[in-house]
N, C-alpha and C positions, 0 to 999 in steps of 0.2 A: 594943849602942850603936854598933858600929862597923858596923854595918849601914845602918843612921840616918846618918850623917855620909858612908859611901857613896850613900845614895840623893840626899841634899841638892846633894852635890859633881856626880853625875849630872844633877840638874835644872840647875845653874848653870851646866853645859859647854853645855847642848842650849840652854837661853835665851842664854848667851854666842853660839855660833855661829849663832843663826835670828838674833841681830842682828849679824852680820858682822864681828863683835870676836874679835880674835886674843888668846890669854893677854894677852900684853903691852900690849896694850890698853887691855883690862879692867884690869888691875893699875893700870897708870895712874891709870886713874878713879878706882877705888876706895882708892887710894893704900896698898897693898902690893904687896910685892914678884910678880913671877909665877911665879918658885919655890914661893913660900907658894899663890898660887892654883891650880897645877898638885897641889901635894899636898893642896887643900881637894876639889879636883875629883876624884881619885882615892880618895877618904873617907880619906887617912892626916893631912890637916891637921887638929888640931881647930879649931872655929870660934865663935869668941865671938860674943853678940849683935849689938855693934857694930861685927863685920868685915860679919856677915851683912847687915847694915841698909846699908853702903858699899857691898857687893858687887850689893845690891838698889839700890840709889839712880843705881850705874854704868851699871845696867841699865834705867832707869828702868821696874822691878816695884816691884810691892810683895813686902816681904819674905815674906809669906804665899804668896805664888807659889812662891818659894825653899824653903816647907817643905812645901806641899800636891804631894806628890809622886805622891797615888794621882791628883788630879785636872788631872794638867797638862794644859795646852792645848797644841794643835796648835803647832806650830814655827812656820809661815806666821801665824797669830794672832800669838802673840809678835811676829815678824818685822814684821808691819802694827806694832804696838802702838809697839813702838822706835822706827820710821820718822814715825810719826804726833807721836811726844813730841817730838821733833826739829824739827819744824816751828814758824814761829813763826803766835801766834792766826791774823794772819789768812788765812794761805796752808792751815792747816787747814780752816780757816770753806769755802772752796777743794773743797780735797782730799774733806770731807765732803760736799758738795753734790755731785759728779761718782758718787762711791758712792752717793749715793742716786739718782742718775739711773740709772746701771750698773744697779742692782737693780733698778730699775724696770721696765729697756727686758730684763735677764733675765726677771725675770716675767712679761713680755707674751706674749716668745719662745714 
């Protein structure tokens, strides 16, 4: 079990820091302490549903991100994903139009 609540603690430092959030931070958000999230991060906190769903919501993951640990995504994916949630509609409407050009003018290359 404590293997498990290691790997989870693992996945939610590596998505904390591909979105540029310090413990403290995140705590904030998620609105516990970042003593409690340092020891979630290290597998010694244990972690109720509804910490993990705040810790996911701070992060804007879905919580399932938090527990699929064999299939995490790359840290810069995450890192887009954060930055993207962040935005309002329509500066994304934006942001998504220019990646699609970028890819485009990539695949021409």
């Amino acid at each position: 079990m404590n293997e498990a609540f290691e790997k989870i603690g693992s996945r939610i430092r590596e998505l904390r820091k591909a979105c540029g959030l310090s413990q403290q931070s995140l705590a904030e958000k998620a609105g516990i302490s970042y003593k409690y999230l340092g020891e979630v991060e290290r597998g010694v906190g244990k972690l109720s549903v509804r910490v993990l769903l705040q810790i996911a919501g701070a992060l804007r993951a879905d919580a399932s991100e938090l527990l699929d640990v064999e299939r995490s995504e790359s840290a810069n994916l995450s890192r887009a994903k954060y930055i993207l949630s962040e935005l309002p509609e329509r500066e994304l409407a934006v942001v998504l139009d220019m990646m699609e050009s970028l890819k485009r003018h990539l695949n021409d290359s």
